[in-house]
Structures are given as C-alpha cells and as structure tokens.
C-alpha positions as CSV (number, residue, x, y, z in Angstrom):
1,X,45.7,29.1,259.7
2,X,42.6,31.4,259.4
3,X,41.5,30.6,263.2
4,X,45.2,31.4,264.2
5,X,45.3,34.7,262.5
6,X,41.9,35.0,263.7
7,X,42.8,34.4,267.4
8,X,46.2,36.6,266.9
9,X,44.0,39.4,265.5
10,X,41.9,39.2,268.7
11,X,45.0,39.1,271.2
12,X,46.2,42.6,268.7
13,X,42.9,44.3,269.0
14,X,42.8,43.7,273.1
15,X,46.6,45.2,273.4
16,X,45.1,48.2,271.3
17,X,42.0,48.3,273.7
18,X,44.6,48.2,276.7
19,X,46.3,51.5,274.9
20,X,49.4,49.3,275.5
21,X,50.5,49.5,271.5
22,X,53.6,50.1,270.5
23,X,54.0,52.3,267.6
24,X,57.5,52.6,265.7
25,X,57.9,56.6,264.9
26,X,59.8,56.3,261.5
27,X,63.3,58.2,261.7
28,X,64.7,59.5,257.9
29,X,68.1,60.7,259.3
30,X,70.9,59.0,261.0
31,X,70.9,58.7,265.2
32,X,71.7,62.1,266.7
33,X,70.6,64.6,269.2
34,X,68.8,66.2,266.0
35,X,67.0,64.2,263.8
36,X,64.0,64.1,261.4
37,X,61.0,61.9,261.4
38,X,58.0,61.7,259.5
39,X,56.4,63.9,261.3
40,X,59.2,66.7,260.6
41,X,62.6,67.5,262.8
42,X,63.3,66.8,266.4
43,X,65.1,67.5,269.0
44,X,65.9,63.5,270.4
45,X,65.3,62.7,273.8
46,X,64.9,59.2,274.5
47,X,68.0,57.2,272.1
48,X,70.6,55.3,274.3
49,X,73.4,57.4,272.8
50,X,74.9,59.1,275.7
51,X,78.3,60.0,274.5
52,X,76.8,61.2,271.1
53,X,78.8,58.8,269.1
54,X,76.2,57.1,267.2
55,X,77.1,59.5,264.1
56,X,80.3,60.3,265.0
57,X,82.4,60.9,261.9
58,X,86.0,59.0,263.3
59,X,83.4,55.9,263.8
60,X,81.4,55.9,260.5
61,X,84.9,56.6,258.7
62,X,86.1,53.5,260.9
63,X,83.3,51.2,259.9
64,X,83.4,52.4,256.0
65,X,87.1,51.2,255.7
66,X,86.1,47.8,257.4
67,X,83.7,47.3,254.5
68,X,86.9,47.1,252.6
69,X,89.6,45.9,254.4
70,X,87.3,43.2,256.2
71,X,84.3,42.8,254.0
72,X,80.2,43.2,254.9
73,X,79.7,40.0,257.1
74,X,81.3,37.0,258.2
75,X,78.9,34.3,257.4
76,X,79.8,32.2,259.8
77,X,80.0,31.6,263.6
78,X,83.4,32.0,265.8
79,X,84.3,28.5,265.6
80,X,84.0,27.7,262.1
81,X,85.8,30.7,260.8
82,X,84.3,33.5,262.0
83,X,86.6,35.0,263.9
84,X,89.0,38.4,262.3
85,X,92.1,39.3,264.2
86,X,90.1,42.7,264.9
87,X,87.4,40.5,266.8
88,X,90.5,40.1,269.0
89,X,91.7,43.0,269.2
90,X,88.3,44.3,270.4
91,X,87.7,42.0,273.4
92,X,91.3,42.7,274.7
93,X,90.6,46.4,274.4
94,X,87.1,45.8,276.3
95,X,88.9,43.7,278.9
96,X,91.5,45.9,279.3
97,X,89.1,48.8,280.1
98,X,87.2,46.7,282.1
99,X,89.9,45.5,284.0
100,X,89.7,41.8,283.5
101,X,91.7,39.1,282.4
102,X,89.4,38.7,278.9
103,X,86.3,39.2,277.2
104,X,83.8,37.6,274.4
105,X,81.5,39.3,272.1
106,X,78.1,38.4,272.0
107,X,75.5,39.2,268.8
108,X,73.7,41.6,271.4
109,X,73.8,41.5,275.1
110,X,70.3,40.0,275.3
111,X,72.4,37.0,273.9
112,X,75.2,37.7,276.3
113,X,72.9,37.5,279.5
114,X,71.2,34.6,277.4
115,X,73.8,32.5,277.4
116,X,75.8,33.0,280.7
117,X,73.9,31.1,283.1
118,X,73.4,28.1,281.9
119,X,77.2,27.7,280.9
120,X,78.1,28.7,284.9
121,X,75.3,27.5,287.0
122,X,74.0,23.6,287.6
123,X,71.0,22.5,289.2
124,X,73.4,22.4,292.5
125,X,73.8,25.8,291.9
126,X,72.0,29.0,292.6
127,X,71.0,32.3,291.2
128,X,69.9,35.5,293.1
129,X,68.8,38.1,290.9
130,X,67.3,41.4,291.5
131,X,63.6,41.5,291.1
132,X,64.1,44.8,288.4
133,X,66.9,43.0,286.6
134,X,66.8,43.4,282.6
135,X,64.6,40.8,280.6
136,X,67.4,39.5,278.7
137,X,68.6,38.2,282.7
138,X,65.4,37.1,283.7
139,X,65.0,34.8,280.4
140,X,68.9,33.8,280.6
141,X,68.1,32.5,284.1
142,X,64.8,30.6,283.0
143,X,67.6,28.4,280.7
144,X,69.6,27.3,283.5
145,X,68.7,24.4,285.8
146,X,69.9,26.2,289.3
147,X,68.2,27.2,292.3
148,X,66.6,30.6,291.5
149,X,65.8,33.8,294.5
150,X,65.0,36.8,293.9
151,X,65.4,40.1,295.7
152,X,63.6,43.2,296.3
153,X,65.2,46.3,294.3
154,X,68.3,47.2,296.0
155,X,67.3,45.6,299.2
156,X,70.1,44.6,300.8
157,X,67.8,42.9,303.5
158,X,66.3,40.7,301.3
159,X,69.7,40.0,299.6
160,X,71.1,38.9,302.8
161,X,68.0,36.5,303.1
162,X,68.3,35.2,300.1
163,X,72.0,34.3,300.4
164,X,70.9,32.8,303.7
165,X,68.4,30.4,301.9
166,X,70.9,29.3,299.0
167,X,73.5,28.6,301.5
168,X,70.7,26.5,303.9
169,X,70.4,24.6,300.8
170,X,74.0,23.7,300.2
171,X,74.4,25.7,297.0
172,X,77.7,24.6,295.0
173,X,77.8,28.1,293.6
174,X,75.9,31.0,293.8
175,X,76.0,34.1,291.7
176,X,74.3,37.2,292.8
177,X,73.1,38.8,289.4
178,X,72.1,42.9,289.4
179,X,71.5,45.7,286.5
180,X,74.3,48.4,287.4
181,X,71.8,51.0,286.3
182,X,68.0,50.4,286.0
183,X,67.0,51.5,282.4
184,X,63.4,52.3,283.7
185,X,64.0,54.2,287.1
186,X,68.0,55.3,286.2
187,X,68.8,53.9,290.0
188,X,72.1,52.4,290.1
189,X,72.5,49.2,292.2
190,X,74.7,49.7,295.7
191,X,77.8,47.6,294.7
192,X,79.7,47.9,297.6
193,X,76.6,46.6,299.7
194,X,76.4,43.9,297.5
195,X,79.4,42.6,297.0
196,X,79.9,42.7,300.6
197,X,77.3,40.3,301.5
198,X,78.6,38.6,298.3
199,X,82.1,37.9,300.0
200,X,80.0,37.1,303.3
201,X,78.4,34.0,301.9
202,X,81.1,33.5,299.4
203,X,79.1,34.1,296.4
204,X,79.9,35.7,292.7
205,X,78.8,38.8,292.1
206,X,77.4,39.9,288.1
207,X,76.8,43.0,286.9
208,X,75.0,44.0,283.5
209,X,76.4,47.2,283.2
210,X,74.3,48.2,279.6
211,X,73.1,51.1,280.8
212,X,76.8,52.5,282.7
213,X,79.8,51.5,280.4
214,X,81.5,54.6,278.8
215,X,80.1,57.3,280.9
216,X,79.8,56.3,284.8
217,X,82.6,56.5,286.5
218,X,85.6,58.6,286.4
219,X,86.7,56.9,283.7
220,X,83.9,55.6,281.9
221,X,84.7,52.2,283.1
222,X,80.8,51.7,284.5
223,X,79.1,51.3,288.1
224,X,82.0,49.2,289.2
225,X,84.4,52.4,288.9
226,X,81.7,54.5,290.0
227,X,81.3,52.5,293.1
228,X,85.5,51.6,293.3
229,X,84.8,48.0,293.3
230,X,86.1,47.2,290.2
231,X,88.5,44.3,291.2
232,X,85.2,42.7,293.4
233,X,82.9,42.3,290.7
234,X,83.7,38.8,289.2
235,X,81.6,39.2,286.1
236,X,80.7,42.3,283.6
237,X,78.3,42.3,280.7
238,X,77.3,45.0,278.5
239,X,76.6,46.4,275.2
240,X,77.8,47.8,271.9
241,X,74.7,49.3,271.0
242,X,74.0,51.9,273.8
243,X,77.1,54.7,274.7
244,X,79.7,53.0,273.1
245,X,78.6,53.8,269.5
246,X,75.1,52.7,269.3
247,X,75.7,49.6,266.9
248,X,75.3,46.4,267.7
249,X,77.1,43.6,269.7
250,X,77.4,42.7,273.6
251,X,80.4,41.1,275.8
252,X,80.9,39.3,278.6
253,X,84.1,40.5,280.6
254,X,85.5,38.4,283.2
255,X,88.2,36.0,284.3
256,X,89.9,33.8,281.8
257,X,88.1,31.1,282.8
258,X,84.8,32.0,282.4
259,X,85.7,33.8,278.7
260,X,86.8,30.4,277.7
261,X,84.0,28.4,279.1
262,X,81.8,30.6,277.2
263,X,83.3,29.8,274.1
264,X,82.9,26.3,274.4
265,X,79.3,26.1,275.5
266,X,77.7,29.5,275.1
267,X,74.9,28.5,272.5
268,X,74.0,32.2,271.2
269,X,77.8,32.4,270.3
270,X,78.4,28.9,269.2
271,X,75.0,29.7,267.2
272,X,74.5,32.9,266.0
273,X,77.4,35.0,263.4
274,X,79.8,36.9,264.3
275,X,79.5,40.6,264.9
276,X,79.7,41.9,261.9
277,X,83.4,43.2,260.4
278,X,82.1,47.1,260.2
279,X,80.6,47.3,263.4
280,X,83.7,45.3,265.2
281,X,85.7,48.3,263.9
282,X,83.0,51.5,264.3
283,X,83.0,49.7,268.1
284,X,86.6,49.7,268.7
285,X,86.6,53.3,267.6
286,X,84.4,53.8,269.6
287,X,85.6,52.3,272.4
288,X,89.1,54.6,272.1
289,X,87.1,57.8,271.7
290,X,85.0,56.7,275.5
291,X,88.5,55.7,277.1
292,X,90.8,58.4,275.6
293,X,88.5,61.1,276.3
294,X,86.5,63.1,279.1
295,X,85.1,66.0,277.7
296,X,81.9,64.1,276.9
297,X,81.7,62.6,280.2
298,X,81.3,66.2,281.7
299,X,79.3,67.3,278.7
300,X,76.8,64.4,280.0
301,X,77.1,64.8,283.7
302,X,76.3,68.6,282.9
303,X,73.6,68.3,280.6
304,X,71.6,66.2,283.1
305,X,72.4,67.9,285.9
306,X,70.9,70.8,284.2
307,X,67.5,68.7,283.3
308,X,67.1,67.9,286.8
309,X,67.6,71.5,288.1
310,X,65.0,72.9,285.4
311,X,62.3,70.7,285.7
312,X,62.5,70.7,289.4
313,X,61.7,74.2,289.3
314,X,59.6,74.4,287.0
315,X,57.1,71.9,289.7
316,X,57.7,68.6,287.6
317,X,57.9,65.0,289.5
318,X,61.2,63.5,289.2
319,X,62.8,60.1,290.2
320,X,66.0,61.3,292.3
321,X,69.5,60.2,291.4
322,X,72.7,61.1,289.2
323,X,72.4,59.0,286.1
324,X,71.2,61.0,282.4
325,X,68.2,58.3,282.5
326,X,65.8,60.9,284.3
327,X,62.5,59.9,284.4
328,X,59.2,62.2,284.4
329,X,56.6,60.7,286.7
330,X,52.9,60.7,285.7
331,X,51.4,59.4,288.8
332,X,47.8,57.5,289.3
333,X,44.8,56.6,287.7
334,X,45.0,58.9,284.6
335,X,48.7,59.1,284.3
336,X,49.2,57.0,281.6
337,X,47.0,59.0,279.2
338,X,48.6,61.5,280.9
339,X,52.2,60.9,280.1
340,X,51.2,59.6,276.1
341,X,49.3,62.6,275.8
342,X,52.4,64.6,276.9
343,X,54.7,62.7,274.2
344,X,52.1,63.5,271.4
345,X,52.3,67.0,272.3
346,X,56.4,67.5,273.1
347,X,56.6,66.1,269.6
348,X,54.2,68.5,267.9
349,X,56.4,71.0,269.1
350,X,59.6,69.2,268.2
351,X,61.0,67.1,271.0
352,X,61.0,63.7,270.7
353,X,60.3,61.7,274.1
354,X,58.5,58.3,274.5
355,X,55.8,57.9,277.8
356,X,55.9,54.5,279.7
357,X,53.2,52.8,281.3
358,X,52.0,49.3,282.2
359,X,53.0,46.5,282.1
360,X,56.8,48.4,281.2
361,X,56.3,50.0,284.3
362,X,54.0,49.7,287.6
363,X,50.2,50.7,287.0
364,X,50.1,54.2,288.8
365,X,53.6,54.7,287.5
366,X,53.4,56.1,284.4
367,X,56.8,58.1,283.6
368,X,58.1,59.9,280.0
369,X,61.4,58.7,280.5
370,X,64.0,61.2,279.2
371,X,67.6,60.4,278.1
372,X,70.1,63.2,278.2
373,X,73.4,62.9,275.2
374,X,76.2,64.9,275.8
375,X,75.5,65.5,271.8
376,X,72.8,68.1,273.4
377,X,73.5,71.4,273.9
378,X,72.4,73.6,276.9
379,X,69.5,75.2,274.5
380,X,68.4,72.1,273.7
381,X,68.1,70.9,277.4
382,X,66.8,74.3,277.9
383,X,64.4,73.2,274.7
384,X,62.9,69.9,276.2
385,X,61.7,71.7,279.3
386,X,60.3,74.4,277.7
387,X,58.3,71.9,275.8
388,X,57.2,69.6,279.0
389,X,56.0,73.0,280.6
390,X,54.0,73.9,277.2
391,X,52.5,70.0,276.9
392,X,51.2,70.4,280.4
393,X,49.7,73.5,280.0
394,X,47.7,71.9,276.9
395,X,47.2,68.5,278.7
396,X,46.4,69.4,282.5
C-alpha cells in the first residue's frame, strides 16, 4: 500500500504542478444568492440555482413535514419496497410538465444518462452524440454495446454525416443524443435542426435538458418548449438538483415504453435507493412553484440580460447567447492565471465566481463562468460587474 499511496501522492503533486486543483471553498449558510464562507459573506455567482428555490421556505417547509409523514430514507431500492405513493406522484407531475406519457427518477441524472443507453441500444444499434455532451452521456454511452459517432458542436453537417454512416451500416436504431444547454459555453443545441434530420433518417432524438428545465421556455418546460418541438423529442432527462430546487434526484421522461423498460433493466435504479422521502417532497414543491409561476422566469431572463449589457460595456469578452450561464472569457497563453487570479480577487471583494481552464475547458479558453438566479437583485448584478471591472484593474 505504501508504493500506491506513494504513486497517488505523485499523480496529486503533478495536478497541483498543472494549477489544475480543485479546491472546495467551505459554505456556513444554506444555498442562496447571499451566503457566507470561510472567508466571510458573498454575493453567489456560480450555484445552479436559477429560480432561487434552493432555500425557498414553501420547499424547506415541504421537505420538513416529509421527515414526518414519510420518514428520513427509504433503505431500499424501487423494487423491493422503495417506492412511496409521493414517488408517483412526482414522476406524473414531471411527465405531465414535460409532456410525456411518464417518467422515472433516478438517484442523480449522472445515473439517469448512466443507465439509459444500455437499456435502449444493442450492438445493432447506434448512438450519435454531440462531441460537447455532459460526462454523465459520454460514460452512459461507453456501457452500451452500440455503434458510437460523434458530432461536431451543433454542427448540423456533421450530424447529417453521421446519420449517413449509421444508416450505411444498417443501424437497428439510432438515437441522436445532445445537451439542450451546454453547462460550459450556455449555447443551447438547435432542436428543430436536429430533429429534422432525426425524422430524415428516422432516428430518436434525446435531450439532457439539466441545464434548461424550469426556466427556458415560456413555460419553463426546457429547450424543447423553447425551440416548440416538444412533441418531436422522443426522450428528456434532467435533474432535481439544479433550478428545480437544488436537491438531489434526476428523471428520465419519455414514452411509456421506455419508462417501463427502465424499470426493469436500468441498473443505477434497480441498484441504488430511492430518492429520499424529503427531497421527493421539497422536489415536487418545487416543481409546482416552476410550473405555477412566472415571475421568476422574468426575474431570470432580466437579471441576465442585464449582465450581458454591463459587462459588454464595460469592454469584457463574452460568449454570445440568451441563457443566465454567461461565461467571461480569458483568452490565450496566460488566461488561465488570468481568470483564477480574477476569482481570488472578486471574492476578496465579496462575489463569489469560480474560473475554468484546462482540461474543463479548451487550453486558450479560459472563462470565469457566471451563473445569474433570479434570487439576485439588480444591485447585486450591478455588484458582480463592479467587482470584474475592480479585479481587472488589480490583475491586468
């Protein structure tokens, strides 16, 4: 064991070398657009929690009452008896939203996206995924045994080639498999493009939509909505744990068959417990307060449109585009010391961002990637730039 740890300490000391280490910033408060570290109070920038519900008191007071009507955890898979009536009621009230015939919840959506393709796809099968798709896709297609392509970032070129090549082989089935929003540019994928060389080649078309559901779209229904192809995307996953309360949990929402498939051969859900009774309830909540309401939805859209505007003018380098993921480019050699050195800085003064650079991102890419909440207030957009402008000046 000592040569192990010795070789492990070795691999640690070269990721420090690389200035690639990861260093969790301890929070002492709960999730909000204000919070408190270690390091003293922040204005946060950089959560998933884009409808400000992670501390929202009707969810915390849901979740609290599940710890008595329902109990602290299940302690057991679906199966075996793991499964509450509320589980139910929450992936009818997912579907429903969704607008699909059913859904099933997942631990995460890493396990969602984990487990998918090798219930659905053969080795006569293929899978064509975009070349920017989420890990938890890329490692849920290494499981299954089908045919894999991959194509450029929303090029709809390269999509059409690929679809070309699976059908030249004689694919049984092929599923075309896309992020609806990309966490580290905040480019959403052109849906209508795609499932239109979908139906072309006669192809399924999946969307993890992680990074949309709750806030895109009119209704908060997701890129699908946003796009108005909501009845040509054959299969939606997503998450608990970003804009729809910022817990824990992930579903698959699709057609009957594929919900019940899943349950019979999914091995993170025939594996792994059932979400857990409080966040089940917090989720479905939460869920109500995204669909029944769209005052945050504007409170969002504004808020980021705002960000854009500011930093624009005040000279900054921007990734275009229309989702509250708006990322702060860094570019070349230096611009990963750049962007870290920016971070250390904003939070010195109080705003709390994180700075991306290789291998998260492309070398030369560097980015601080900001997330806007509609929990923020117009000061505290106005805040954040303030800040950016005042780490530059110290930075260069």
């Amino acid at each position: 064991m000592y040569a192990v740890k010795d070789q492990l300490r070795a691999e640690l000391d070269q990721i420090e070398a690389d200035g690639l280490t990861k260093h969790e910033r301890l929070i002492t408060t709960p999730q909000s657009s204000h919070i408190a570290t270690t390091a003293g109070e922040a204005l946060n920038f950089c959560a998933n929690n884009y409808l400000g519900l992670a501390d929202h008191p009707q969810i915390v007071d849901a979740a609290r009452k599940a710890l008595d009507d329902w109990g602290f955890g299940m302690a057991s898979v679906r199966f075996i008896c793991g499964t509450q009536t509320q589980h139910r009621e929450l992936e009818t009230e997912i579907a429903d939203f969704l607008g699909t015939q059913d859904s099933i919840l997942f631990p995460s959506c890493f396990d969602a996206n984990g487990g998918i393709f090798e219930v659905l796809l053969g080795p006569e099968d293929a899978v064509i995924s975009d070349e920017l798709n989420h890990a938890s896709i890329i490692d849920g297609v290494r499981l299954c045994k089908a045919s894999r392509y991959r194509y450029k970032n929303r090029d709809m070129d390269d999509l059409r080639a690929q679809l070309q090549a699976a059908s030249d082989q004689g694919a049984r089935r092929t599923l075309v498999v896309t992020d609806g929003a990309f966490s580290m540019d905040g480019y959403l994928a052109p849906l209508p493009q795609i499932c239109d060389l979908a139906e072309e080649f006669g192809a399924l078309v999946m969307v993890d939509d992680s990074h949309a559901t709750g806030f895109l779209g009119e209704g908060g229904r997701g890129t699908p909505e946003h796009f108005g192809v909501m009845d040509r995307v054959d299969i939606v996953t997503g998450t608990l744990g970003k804009a729809l309360g910022g817990g824990s949990g992930g579903f698959v929402a699709a057609h009957t068959e594929v919900v019940e498939l899943l349950k019979q051969r999914a091995r993170p859900y025939l594996f792994s417990n059932a979400v857990a009774p409080s966040v089940v309830a917090g989720s479905l909540a939460a869920l109500r307060l995204a669909r029944d309401s769209d005052e945050p939805r504007r409170a969002l859209r504004r808020n980021a449109e705002l960000f854009r505007t500011l930093m624009t003018e005040e000279g900054f380098e921007l990734l275009p585009g229309e989702h509250p993921i708006v990322p702060v480019m860094f570019p070349g050699e230096d611009g990963a010391r750049r962007a870290s050195q920016t971070a250390d800085a904003m939070l010195a003064e109080g705003v709390y961002v994180i700075a991306f650079s290789y291998p998260v991102v492309p070398r030369g890419k560097a980015r601080i990637r900001v997330q806007l909440s509609a929990a923020h207030s117009e000061e505290d957009v106005r805040a954040c730039v303030a800040a950016f402008v005042s780490a530059r000046d110290k930075v260069g």
